[in-house]
C-alpha positions as CSV (number, residue, x, y, z in Angstrom):
1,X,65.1,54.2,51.0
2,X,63.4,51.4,53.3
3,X,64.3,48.2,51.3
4,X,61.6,46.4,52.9
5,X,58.9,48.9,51.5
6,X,60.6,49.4,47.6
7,X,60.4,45.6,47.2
8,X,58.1,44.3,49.0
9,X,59.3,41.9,50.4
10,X,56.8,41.0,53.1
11,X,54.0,41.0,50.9
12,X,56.3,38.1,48.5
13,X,57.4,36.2,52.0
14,X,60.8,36.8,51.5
15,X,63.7,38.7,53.4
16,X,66.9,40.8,52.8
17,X,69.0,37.8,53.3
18,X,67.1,35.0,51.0
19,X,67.0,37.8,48.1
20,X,70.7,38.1,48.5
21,X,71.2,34.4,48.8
22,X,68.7,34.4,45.6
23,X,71.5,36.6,43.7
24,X,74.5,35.3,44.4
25,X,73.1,32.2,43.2
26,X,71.5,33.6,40.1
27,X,75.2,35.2,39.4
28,X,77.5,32.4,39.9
29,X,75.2,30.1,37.7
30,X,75.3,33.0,35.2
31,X,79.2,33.7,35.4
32,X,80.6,31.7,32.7
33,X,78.8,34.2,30.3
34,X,82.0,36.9,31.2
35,X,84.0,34.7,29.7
36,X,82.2,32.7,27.3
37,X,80.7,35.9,25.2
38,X,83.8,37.1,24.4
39,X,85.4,33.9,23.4
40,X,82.4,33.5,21.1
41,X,82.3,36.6,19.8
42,X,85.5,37.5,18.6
43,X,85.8,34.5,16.7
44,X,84.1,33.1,13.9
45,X,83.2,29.4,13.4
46,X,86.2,28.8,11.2
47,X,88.4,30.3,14.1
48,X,89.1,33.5,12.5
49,X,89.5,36.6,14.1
50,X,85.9,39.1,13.8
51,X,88.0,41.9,14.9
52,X,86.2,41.9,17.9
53,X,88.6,42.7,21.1
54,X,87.7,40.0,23.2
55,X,88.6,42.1,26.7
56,X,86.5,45.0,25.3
57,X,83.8,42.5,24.8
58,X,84.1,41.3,28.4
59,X,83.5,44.9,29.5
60,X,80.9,45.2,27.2
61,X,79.1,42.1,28.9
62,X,79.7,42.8,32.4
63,X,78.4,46.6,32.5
64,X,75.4,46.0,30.1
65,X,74.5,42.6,32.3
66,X,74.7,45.0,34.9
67,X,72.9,47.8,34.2
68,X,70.4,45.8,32.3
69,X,69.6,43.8,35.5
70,X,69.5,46.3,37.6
71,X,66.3,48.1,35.6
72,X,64.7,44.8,35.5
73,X,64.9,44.7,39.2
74,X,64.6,48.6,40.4
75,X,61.8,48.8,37.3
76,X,60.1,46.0,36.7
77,X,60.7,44.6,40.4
78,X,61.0,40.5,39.1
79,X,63.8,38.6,40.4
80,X,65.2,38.1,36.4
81,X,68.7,38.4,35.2
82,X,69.8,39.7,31.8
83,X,72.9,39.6,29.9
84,X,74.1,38.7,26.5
85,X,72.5,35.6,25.7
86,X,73.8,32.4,24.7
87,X,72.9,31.6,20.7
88,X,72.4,34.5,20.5
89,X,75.7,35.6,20.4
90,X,76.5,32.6,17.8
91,X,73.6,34.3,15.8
92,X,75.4,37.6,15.7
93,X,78.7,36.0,14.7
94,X,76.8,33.7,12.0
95,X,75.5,37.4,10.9
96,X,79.0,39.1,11.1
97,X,80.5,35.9,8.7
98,X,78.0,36.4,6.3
99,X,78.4,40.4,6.0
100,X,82.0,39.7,6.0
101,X,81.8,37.5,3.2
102,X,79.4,39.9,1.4
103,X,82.6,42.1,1.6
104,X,81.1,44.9,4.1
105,X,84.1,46.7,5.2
106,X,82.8,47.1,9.1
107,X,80.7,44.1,9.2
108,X,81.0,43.5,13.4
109,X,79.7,47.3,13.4
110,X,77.1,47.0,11.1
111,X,75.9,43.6,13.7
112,X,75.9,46.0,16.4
113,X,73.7,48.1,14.2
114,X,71.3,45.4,13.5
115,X,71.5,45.0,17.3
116,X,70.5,48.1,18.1
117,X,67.2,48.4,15.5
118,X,66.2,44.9,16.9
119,X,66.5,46.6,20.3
120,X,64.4,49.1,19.3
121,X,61.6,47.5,17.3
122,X,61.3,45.5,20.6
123,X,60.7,48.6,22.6
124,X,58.1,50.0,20.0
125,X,56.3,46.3,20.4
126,X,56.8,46.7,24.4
127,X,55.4,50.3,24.3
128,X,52.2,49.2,22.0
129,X,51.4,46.4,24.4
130,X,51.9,43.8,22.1
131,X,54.6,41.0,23.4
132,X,52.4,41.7,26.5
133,X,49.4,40.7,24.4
134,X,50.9,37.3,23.6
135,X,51.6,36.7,27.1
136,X,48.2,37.3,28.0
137,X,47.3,35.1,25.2
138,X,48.7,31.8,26.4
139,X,46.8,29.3,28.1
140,X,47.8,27.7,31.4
141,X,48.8,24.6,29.7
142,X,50.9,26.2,27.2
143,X,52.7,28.1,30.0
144,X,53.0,25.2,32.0
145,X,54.9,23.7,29.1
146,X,56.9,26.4,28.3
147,X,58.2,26.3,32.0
148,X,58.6,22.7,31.5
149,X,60.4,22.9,28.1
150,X,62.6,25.2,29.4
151,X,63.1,23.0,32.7
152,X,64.1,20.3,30.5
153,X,66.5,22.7,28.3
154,X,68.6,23.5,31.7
155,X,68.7,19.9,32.9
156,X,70.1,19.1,29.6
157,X,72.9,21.9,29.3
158,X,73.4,20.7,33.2
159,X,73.6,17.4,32.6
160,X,76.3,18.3,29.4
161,X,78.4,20.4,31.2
162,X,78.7,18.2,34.2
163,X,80.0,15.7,31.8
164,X,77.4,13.0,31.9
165,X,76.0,13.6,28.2
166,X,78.5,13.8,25.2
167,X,77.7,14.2,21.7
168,X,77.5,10.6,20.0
169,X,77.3,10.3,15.7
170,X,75.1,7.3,16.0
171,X,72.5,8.8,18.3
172,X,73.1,12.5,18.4
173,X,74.0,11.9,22.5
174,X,75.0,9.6,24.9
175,X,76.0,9.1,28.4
176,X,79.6,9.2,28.9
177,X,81.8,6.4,29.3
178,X,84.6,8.1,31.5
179,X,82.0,9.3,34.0
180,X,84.7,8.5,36.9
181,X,87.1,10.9,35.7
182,X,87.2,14.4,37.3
183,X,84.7,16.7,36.1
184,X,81.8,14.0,35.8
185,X,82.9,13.2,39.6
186,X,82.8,17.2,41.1
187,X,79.3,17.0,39.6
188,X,78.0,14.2,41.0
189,X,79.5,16.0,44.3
190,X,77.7,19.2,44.0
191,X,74.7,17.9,43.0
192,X,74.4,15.7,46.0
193,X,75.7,18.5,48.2
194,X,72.9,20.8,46.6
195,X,70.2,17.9,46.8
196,X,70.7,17.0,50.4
197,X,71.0,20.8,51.8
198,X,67.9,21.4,50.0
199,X,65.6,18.7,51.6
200,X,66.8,19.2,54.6
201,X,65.8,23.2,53.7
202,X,69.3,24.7,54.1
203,X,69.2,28.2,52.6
204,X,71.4,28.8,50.1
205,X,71.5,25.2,49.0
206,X,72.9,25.9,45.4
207,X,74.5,28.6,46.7
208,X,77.0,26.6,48.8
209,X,77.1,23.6,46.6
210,X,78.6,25.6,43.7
211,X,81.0,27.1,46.6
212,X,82.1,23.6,47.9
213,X,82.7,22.6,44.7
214,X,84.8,25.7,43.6
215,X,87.5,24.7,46.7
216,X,87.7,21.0,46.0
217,X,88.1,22.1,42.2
218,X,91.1,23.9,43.4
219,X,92.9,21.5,45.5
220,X,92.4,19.0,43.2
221,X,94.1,20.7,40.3
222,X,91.3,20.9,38.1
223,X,91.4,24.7,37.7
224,X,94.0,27.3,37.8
225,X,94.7,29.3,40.7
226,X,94.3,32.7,40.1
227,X,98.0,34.4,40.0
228,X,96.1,37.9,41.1
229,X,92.7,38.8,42.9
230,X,91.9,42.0,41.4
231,X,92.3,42.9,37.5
232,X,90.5,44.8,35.0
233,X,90.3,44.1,31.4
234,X,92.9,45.7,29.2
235,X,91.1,46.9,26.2
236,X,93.2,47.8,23.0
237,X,90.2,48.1,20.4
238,X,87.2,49.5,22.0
239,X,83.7,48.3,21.2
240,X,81.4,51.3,22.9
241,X,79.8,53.2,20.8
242,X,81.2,51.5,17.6
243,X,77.9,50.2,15.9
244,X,77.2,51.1,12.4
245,X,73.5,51.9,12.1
246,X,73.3,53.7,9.1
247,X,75.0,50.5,7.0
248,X,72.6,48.0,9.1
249,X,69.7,50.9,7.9
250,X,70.3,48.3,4.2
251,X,67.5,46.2,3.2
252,X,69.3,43.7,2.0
253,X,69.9,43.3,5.6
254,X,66.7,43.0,6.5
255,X,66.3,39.0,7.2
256,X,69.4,39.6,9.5
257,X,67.2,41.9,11.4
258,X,63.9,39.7,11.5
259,X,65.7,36.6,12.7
260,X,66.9,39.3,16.0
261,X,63.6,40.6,16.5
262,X,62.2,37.1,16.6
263,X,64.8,35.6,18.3
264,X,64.8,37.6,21.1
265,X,61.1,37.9,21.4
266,X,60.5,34.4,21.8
267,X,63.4,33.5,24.2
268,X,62.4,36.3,26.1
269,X,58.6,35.8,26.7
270,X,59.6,32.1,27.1
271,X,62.2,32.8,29.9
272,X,59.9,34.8,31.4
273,X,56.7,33.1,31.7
274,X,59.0,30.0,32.5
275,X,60.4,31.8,35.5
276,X,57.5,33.9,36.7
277,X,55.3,30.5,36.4
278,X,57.5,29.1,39.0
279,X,57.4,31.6,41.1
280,X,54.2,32.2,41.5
281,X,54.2,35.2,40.6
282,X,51.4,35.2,37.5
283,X,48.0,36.2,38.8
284,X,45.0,35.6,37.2
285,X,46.1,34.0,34.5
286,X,48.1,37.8,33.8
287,X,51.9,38.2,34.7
288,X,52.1,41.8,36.8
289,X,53.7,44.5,35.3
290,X,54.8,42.7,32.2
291,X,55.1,45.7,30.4
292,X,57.5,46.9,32.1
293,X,59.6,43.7,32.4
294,X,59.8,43.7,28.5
295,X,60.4,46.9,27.9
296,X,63.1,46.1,30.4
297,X,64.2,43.4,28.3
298,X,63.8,45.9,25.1
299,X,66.5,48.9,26.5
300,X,68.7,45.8,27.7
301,X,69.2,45.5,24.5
302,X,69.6,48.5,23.3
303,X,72.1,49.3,25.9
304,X,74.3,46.3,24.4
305,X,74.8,47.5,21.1
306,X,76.2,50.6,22.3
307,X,78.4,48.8,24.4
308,X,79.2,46.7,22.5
309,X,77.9,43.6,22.6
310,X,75.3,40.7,21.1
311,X,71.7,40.5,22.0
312,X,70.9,41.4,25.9
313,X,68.1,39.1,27.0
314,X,66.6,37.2,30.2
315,X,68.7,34.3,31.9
316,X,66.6,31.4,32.7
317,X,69.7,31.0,35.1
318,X,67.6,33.2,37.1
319,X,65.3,30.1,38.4
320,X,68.5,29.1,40.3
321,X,67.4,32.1,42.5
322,X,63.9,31.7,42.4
323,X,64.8,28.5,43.6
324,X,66.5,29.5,46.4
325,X,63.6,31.9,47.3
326,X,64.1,35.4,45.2
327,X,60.9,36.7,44.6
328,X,61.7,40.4,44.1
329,X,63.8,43.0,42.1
330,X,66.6,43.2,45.0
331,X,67.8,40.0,43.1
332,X,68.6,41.7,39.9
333,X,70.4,44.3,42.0
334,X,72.5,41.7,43.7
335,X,73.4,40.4,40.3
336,X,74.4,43.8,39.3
337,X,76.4,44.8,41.5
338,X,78.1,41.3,41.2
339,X,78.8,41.8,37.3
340,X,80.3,45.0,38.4
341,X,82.5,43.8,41.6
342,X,83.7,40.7,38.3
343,X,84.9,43.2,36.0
344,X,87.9,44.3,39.6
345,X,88.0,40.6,40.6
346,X,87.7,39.1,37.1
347,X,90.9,36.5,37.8
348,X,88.5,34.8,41.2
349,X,85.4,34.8,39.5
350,X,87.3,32.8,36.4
351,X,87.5,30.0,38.5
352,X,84.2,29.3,39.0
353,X,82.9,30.2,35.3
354,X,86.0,28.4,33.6
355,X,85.2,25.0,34.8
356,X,81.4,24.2,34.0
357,X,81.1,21.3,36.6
358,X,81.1,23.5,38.5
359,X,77.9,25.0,38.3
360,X,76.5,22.2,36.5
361,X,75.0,20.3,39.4
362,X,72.5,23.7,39.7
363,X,71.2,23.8,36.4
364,X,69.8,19.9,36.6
365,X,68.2,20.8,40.4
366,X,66.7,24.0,38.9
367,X,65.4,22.0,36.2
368,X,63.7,19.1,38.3
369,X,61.9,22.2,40.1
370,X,60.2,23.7,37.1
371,X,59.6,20.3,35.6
372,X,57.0,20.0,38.6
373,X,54.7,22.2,36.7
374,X,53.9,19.9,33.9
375,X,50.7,18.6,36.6
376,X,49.5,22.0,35.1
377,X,49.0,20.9,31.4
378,X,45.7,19.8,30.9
379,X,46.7,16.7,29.6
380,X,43.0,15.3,29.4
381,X,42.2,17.7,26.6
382,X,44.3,16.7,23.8
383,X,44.1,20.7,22.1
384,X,45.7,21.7,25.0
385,X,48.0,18.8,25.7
386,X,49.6,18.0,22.4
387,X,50.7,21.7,21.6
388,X,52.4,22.3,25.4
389,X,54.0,18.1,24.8
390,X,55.5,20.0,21.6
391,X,57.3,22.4,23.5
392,X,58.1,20.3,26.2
393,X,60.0,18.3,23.8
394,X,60.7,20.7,21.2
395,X,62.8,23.6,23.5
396,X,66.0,20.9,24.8
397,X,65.2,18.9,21.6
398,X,65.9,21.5,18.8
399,X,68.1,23.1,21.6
400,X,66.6,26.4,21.4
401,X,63.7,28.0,23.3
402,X,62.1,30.2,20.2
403,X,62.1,27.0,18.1
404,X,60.6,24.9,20.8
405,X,57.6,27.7,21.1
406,X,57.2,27.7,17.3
407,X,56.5,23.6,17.5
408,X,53.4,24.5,20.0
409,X,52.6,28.3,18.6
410,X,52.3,26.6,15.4
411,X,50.4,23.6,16.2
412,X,48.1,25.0,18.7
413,X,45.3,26.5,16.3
414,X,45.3,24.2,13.7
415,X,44.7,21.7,16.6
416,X,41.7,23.8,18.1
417,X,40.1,24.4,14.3
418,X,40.5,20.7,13.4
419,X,38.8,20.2,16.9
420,X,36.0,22.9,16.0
421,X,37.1,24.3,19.1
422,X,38.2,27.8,17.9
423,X,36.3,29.6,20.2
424,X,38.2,28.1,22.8
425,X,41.2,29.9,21.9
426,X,42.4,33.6,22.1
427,X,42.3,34.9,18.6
428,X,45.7,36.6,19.3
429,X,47.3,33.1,18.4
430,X,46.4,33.0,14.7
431,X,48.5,36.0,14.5
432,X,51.0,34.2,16.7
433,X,51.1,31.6,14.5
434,X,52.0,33.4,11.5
435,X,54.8,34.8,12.9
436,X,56.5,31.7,14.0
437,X,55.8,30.4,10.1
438,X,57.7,33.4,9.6
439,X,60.2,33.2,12.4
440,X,60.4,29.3,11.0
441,X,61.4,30.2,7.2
442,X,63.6,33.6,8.3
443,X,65.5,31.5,10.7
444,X,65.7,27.8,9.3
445,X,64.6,27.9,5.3
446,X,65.7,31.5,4.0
């Protein structure tokens, strides 16, 4: 197979060795989700076992990460990550407490199941054309905001894990005082490592940042050294092919199932449009083979419930590598192969995932970059400008990306009809109204 032709890679201006730069990148930005998803899920919020095996979990991660990144790529052909996503997870275990509660006898199995009829609903809503639909639906300015929201969102997480913001009571958060301790410090190090490498157009910029910072995190102390190189998880209660669908089949467990459908459509179209909009790679006000990128998304997640795992969705990790010049699906393959190579060299790649200043520095450069679209928001027509400020806002604000979108799906018609401007507006967005309302009581007010 010529990799030149299969990808394309002239026609995107990229090369063999940028779209491997690209995924090594997107991966090591990604990492700490091999070891944060099982910590999360086989614990509940009270710190009580779910029954989860956390190693099993970490298999379940790493091969459906892979494999589900690897059809995005080799299907779909965008330069997009998938893997279990973060709250998404924390909405499976909020799901597993209650079923527990309720007294159902397999209530992580019966998650799975919910998992897995999520998983398909999406692929029936892929197959009918309709989460392509909505994309098609948005105007520029409301996908200029979603990429901006979403911008914002990484700085923020960036910006936390680097150890700059804390959590304050009196104003939610704060910057730190101890910013000349350790981990504050190796940020302000890889950042400026990243920074000047990239204006002086090194390739591989975040790349060899996150690298730089791995070593001096190592002779300093500040993480462990690995006592082996290669090791496998040692699984003693397995998690594939364990999901209950017949007891998720309930309908008292219907709202579980809603707030997964919505959940995941939102973050994903958001995550999506957010990336791609970067990119460049939306044409015509149309994002290329969309269909097949969401139905991507849509057997991802499928895939995880058999393995055993939460939600599988899109990374907006993956604008590291956009960043750093992946255009193509021989990203996701790099990134696949790289969740495979973990699971054999798990104890090397926990260094780099365990300490998040790590990779800290890379979230806040990737989020100045797709800031820069907000000169796309119409901001001289207030219809289009106060619905895409919303989501700006709303996505690091409410710190989630579907309930950022509802703020500007929600307020975007009732702006144009007040306006008398209805005609100005795709009539797919009533409809996408009502189902953030519904997302909005499911999720927040049921």
């Amino acid at each position: 197979m010529n990799v030149l032709n299969f990808f394309q890679l002239k026609a995107h201006g990229t090369t063999v060795r940028t779209e491997i730069v690209a995924g090594l990148t997107t991966f090591f930005t990604m990492a700490y989700i091999i070891f944060v998803n099982p910590a999360v899920l086989a614990t509940d919020f009270a710190g009580q076992p779910t029954g989860m095996d956390p190693q099993a979990v970490m298999l379940a991660t790493c091969v459906a990460a892979a494999i589900a990144t690897a059809i995005m790529g080799l299907y779909a052909g965008y330069p997009i990550a998938q893997a279990p996503g973060m709250g998404n997870n924390h909405l499976f275990v909020s799901i597993v407490m209650s079923l527990t509660a309720a007294g159902v006898a397999h209530a992580w199995q019966t998650a799975l199941g919910m998992v897995f009829i999520s998983g398909v609903t999406f692929l029936l809503l892929s197959l009918l054309g309709v989460r392509e639909a909505i994309i098609r639906a948005l105007s520029p300015s409301m996908r200029a905001g979603i990429s901006v929201g979403i911008g914002l969102f990484i700085t923020f997480i960036g910006l936390r894990n680097g150890g700059w913001i804390v959590a304050n009571p009196g104003t939610l958060v704060s910057l730190n005082h101890h910013v000349l301790e350790a981990g504050p410090m190796l940020f302000v190090f890889g950042f400026l490592v990243m920074t000047a490498l990239h204006a002086r157009r090194v390739t591989g910029s975040i790349l060899i940042g996150i690298l730089l910072s791995s070593l001096i995190a190592l002779a300093f102390g500040l993480v462990e050294t690995p006592r082996a190189i290669i090791g496998l998880p040692t699984i003693e209660n397995p998690a594939v092919f364990q999901l209950d669908v017949r007891s998720a089949l309930s309908l008292t467990f219907l709202p579980f199932i809603v707030m997964l459908v919505f959940t995941d459509l939102f973050d994903t179209i958001g995550t999506l449009v957010g990336v791609t909009e970067r990119a460049g790679l939306i044409q015509n006000n149309t994002l290329p083979r969309a269909k097949r990128a969401l139905m991507s998304d849509a057997i991802a997640t499928i895939l995880g419930s058999l393995l055993g795992t939460s939600t599988v969705t899109s990374y907006i990790e993956s604008a590291s590598g956009v960043e750093q010049g992946g255009r193509t699906g021989l990203v996701g393959v790099v990134v696949a192969l790289c969740f495979l190579i973990a699971l054999c060299f798990s104890p090397l790649i926990a260094v780099v995932a365990s300490y998040p200043p790590i990779t800290a520095p890379a979230l806040v450069l990737v989020g100045l970059f797709m800031a820069s679209n907000i000169q796309n928001v119409a901001w001289d027509d207030v219809t289009e400008a106060l619905p895409a400020f919303l989501i700006v806002l709303g996505i690091p604000l409410t710190y989630s990306i579907a309930d950022g979108l509802a703020l500007g799906f929600l307020s975007y018609p009732l702006i144009k009809l007040l306006a008398g401007r209805v005609r100005d507006m795709h009539p797919l967005m009533w409809g996408m109204a009502l189902v953030m309302g519904a997302y909005m009581v499911f999720r927040h007010f049921g």
